[in-house]
C-alpha positions, -999 to +999 in steps of 0.1 A: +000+000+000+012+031-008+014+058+020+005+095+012+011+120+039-010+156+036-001+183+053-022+213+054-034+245+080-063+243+104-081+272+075-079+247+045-095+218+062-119+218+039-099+222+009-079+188+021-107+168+031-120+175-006-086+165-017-080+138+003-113+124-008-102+128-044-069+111-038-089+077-021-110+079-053-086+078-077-068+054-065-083+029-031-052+015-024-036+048-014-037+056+026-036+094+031-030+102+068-042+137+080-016+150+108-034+178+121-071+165+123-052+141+155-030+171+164-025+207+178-004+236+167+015+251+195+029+217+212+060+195+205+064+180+178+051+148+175+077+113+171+041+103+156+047+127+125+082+116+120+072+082+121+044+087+098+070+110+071+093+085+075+070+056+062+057+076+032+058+077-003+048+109-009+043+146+008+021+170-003+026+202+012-009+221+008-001+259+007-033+282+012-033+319+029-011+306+055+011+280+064+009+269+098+038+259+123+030+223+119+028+221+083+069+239+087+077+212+109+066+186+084+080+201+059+114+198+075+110+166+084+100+156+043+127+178+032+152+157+050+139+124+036+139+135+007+173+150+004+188+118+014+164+096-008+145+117-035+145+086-060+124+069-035+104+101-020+085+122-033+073+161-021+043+177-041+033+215-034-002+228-040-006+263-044-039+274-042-042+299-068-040+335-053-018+328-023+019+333-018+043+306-014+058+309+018+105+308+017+108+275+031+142+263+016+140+246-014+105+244-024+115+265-053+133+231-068+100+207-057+068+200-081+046+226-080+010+225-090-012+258-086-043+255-089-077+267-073-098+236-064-071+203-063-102+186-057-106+185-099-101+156-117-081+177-140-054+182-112-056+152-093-041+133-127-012+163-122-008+154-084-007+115-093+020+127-117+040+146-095+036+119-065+055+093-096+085+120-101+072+138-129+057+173-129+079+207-134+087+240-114+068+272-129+093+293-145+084+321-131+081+321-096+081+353-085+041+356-097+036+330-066+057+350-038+075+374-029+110+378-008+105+405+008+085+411+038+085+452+043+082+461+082+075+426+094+102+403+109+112+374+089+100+339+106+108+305+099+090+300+073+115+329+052+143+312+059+147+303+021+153+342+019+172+350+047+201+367+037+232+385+057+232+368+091+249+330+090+275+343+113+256+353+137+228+322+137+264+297+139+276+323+168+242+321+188+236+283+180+272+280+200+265+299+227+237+277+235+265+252+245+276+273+274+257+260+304+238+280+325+240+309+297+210+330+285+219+343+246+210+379+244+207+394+211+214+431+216+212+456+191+193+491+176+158+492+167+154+478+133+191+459+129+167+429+126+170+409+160+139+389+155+149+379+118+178+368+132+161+346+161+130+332+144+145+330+100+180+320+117+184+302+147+150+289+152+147+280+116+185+260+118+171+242+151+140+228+128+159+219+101+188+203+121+211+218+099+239+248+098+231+276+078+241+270+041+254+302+034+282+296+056+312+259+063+308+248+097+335+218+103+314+205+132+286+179+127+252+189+143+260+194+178+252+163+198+234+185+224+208+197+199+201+157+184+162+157+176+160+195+181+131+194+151+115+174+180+118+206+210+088+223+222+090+254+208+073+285+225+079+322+222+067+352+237+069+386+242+066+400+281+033+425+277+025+439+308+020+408+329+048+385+317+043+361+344+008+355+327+018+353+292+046+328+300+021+304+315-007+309+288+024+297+264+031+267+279-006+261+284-011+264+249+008+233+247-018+216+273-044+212+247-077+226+266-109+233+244-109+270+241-137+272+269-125+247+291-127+259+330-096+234+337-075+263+321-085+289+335-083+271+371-044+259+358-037+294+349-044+316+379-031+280+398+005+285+380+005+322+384-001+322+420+029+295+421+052+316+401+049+343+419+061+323+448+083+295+453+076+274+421+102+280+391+101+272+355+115+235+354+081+228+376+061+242+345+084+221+323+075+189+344+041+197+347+041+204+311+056+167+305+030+151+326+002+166+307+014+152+275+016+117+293-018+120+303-027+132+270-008+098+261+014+122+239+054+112+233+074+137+256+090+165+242+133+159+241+137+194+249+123+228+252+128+264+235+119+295+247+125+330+228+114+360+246+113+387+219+112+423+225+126+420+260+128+457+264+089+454+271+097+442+307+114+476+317+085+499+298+053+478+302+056+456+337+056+465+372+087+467+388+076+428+410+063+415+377+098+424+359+120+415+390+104+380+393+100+369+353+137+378+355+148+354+384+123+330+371+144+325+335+181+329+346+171+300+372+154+281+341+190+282+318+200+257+342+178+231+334+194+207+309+162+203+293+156+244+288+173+269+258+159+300+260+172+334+243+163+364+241+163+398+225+171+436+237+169+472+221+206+481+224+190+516+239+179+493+270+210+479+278+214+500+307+182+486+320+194+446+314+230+459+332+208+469+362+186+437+359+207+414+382+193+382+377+190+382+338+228+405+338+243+373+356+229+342+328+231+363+298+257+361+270+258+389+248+256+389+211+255+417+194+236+426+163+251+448+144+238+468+110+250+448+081+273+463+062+277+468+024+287+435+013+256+417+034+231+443+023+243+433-014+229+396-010+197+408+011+191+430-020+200+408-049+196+370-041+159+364-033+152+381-066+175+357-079+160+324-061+128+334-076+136+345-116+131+381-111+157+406-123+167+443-116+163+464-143+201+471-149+234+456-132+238+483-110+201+489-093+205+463-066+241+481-058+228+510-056+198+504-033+224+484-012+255+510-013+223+535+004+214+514+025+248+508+038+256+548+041+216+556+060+220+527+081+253+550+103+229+574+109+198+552+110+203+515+122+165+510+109+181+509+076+173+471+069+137+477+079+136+502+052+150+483+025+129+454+027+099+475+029+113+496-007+121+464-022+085+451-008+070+480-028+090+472-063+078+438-061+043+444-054+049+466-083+064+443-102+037+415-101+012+443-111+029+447-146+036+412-153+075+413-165+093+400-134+119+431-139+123+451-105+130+486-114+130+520-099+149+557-109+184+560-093+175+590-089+139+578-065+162+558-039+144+571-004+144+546+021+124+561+043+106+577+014+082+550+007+069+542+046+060+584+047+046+583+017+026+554+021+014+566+053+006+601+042-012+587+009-034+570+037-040+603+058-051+619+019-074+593+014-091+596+049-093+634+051-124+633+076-101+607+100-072+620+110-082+632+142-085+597+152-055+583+131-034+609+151-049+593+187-049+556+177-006+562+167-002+583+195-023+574+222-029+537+218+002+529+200+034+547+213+048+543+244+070+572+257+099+575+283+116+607+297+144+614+271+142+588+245+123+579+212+091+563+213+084+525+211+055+508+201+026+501+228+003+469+217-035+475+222-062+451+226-089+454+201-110+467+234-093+500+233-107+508+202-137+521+188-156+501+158-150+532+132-108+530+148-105+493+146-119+498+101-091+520+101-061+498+121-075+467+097-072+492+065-039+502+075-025+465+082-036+455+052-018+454+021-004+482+005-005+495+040+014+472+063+021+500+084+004+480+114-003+441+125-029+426+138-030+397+154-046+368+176-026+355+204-027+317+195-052+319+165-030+291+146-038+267+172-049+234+153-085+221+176-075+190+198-116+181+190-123+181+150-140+216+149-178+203+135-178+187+167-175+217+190-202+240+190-185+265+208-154+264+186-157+296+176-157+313+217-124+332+222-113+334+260-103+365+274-068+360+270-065+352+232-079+390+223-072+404+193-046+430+192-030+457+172+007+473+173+031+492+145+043+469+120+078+488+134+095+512+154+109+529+121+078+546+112+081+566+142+116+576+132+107+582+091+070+597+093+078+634+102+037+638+107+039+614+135+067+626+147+051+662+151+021+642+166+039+624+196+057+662+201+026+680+207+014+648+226+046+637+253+033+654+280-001+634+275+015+603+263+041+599+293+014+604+320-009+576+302+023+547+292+041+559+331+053+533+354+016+521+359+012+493+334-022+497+314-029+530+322-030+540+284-056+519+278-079+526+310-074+562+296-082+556+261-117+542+272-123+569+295-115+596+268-138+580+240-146+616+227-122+633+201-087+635+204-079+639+243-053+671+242-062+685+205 
């Protein structure tokens, strides 16, 4: 019997049921298995899954809006068999038509069928051929992506377009091998710390493998063996990190979204947090669950806590001093890596932290210099086909980048989000040539102009596009630039939340919005849970800026949080979540206009 493994997101259920169906009907003797009907996002992963990848004949990666962290995960896993056996293994993609292919690394070589219902009998014959080694890659495939990702960090699932940073990813990967040792990436606003972490070193640890880019004489370290197979969790502190590091790791529980249970284990771990329990008890706890859930335990654990800074700006001073103890006593747990990442502006603040000062090791991000900023520029086009419109475009635009980022270390931020633009420009004419006037090279130039084309088209808002960038998204200390606040969708009126969704959408992309665990594949097969659709209190949708440049390049904002810092600093003070009580109380028009 031959063994078919589909892997697909929690959104296109449908799409792969109808596919999967389509599959059994063409051909009986085939046995599809569904991963993520059985399983949850947001857990380890599962020996199950290996096992399953490893006795297949063929993967087919389904790709629709989004591809969730299992499906990466899988991915991996296929990409590896395959590597070492392709005659024998075979790995299909589906593109639904209209999506973007995501940068894992090397689906640009796989079959590729795009299509917009793989259901038809037209492109089940195509899969069939593909699953026997035949098929082709589209010659063009920057009409199905794109590289670039603007103001948004890179993740995992970029890492086929993650350029500049192999050094660093092999220097943080090694420093993991210092016991007791917390990694701290340090660096400016904009140097791209989380790229690094999440397109880097948390994209090397899934793979099992060294960056390509760059010779490594050393096997796989024997400390991260099965790494693919870690719990992976990250967060960032909020105002209550104490809280938001136990919803993570309940996550991985696998409570219905209305269960009581987790509610009662929540405030239950809390209350122990904040006394004498310590993070290896939430990692044993953690492992018990997953025997009672008769689930293989996890060989290790990662933790990334991004945007550290947030616990000097946005906790209480307890909250800050007792998250900190709580990870630099965790390091020391054989079965814990956790890392982390700073504003270089805060170090002061991490110097003064004593617990967290004493585990971490420094590495320091710096801006990437000419030659780096060449390959960001230049070799994703490449992967995918596309061309600049002369040899010396993607110099130029990297030469700029190199001389704004001494004054500005946003610079990378910037570029991507220029290069984002060209693209987007690019698919719109249809000739897969990237061009743009020497002469029209502004870095900054196209995340002000975007924002102000916004402010033109909305002439009867701006009143209340000034207080939702001010007020409910900028936080402001005495004597330094602003940084970005994230607001519940509570804070907000109905008319504000029409504009944050208009301006996170695309062309925008000047914010994000986002649901705190909203990829979470059901434990129950959603048709049987009627109140699937509930939401708890803790998984509420929020908005933030998309980055911290736009508060640096947007000269209208900047004259905004001016005529605002007197306002802003008594509302985002030491007491966390006053901005937000404020923001409801003052409901009106703009509180200090």
């Amino acid at each position: 019997m031959r063994r078919w493994f589909l892997s697909y997101h929690s959104k296109d259920e449908a799409v792969a049921k109808r596919l999967k169906a389509a599959i059994k009907r063409n051909d009986s003797a085939v046995s599809v298995f569904f991963a993520p009907t059985h399983m949850r996002a947001g857990g380890s992963w599962s020996a199950q899954l290996a096992q399953q990848i490893a006795e297949a004949d063929v993967f087919i990666l389904l790709i629709g809006e989004r591809v969730g962290p299992w499906q990466v995960l899988e991915y991996n896993e296929a990409l590896d068999k395959w590597a070492k056996s392709p005659s024998d293994f075979s790995l299909v993609v589906i593109l639904l038509e209209g999506q973007t292919a995501p940068g894992l690394p090397f689906l640009r070589q796989l079959q590729w069928i795009i299509t917009p219902d793989p259901a038809s009998e037209k492109d089940i014959a195509r899969i069939f051929d593909g699953a026997s080694g035949g098929g082709t890659t589209p010659g063009e495939l920057w009409r199905y992506t794109s590289p670039y990702r603007g103001l948004e960090a890179m993740e995992e699932k970029d890492s086929d377009y993650f350029f500049g940073r192999a050094r660093e990813t092999v220097e943080v990967l090694n420093a993991f091998a210092a016991p007791d040792r917390l990694p701290v990436l340090i660096g400016n606003s904009g140097v791209g710390k989380s790229s690094l972490a999440q397109a880097g070193v948390l994209a090397a640890l899934k793979r099992q493998a060294w960056p390509e880019e760059v010779s490594v004489p050393n096997a796989w370290p024997t400390v991260f063996q099965n790494s693919r197979q870690w719990c992976f969790l990250s967060i960032k502190p909020g105002t209550d990190p104490l809280k938001t590091l136990v919803e993570r790791f309940l996550d991985t529980w696998q409570y219905a979204a209305t269960d009581p249970e987790r509610v009662k284990q929540q405030h239950g771990w809390i209350e122990l947090l904040h006394g004498k329990a310590t993070l290896s008890d939430l990692i044993e706890a953690t492992e018990r669950r997953r025997k009672e859930l008769d689930q293989p335990q996890p060989p290790g654990f990662f933790l990334y806590v991004d945007q550290g800074e947030e616990l000097y700006v946005r906790a209480q001073e307890s909250q800050r001093r007792r998250f900190s103890e709580i990870l630099a006593q965790g390091v020391a747990d054989p079965r814990l890596h956790a890392m982390m990442s700073f504003r270089a502006d805060f170090f002061g603040d991490l110097q003064k932290d004593e617990a967290l000062c004493a585990a971490h090791r420094q590495i320091n991000v710096l801006p990437l210099r000419k030659a780096e900023l060449g390959d960001v520029v230049s070799r994703p086009a490449e992967l995918l086909s596309a061309r600049f419109e002369n040899d010396h475009l993607a110099a130029d635009i990297a030469r700029s980048a190199s001389e704004e980022s001494v004054k500005d270390a946003g610079a990378l931020t910037l570029v991507s989000y220029l290069l984002d633009d060209m693209w987007r420009r690019m698919i719109e004419r249809g000739d897969g040539v990237l061009r743009l006037p020497a002469a029209a090279i502004d870095l900054g130039g196209v995340l002000a102009e975007r924002a102000n084309a916004f402010i033109a088209d909305h002439p009867n808002s701006q009143d209340k596009l000034r207080r939702i960038f001010t007020l409910k998204l900028a936080t402001v200390r005495e004597g330094e630039e602003p940084t970005r606040r994230r607001a519940s969708r509570s804070e907000f009126s109905d008319e504000e939340w029409r504009l944050v969704s208009e301006l996170a959408d695309h062309p925008n992309r000047l914010l994000v919005t986002a649901t705190p665990g909203a990829d979470a594949t059901p434990l129950i097969p959603q048709a049987a849970r009627p109140d699937s659709d509930a939401t708890p209190a803790s998984r509420e949708t929020y908005a933030e800026v998309a980055h911290e440049a736009i508060f640096r390049r947007w000269d209208k904002l900047r004259d905004w949080i001016a005529a605002e810092r007197e306002f802003l600093r008594a509302a985002h003070g030491p007491c966390a979540g006053s901005g937000a009580k404020l923001a409801r109380k003052t409901s009106g028009g703009h509180p200090a206009s």
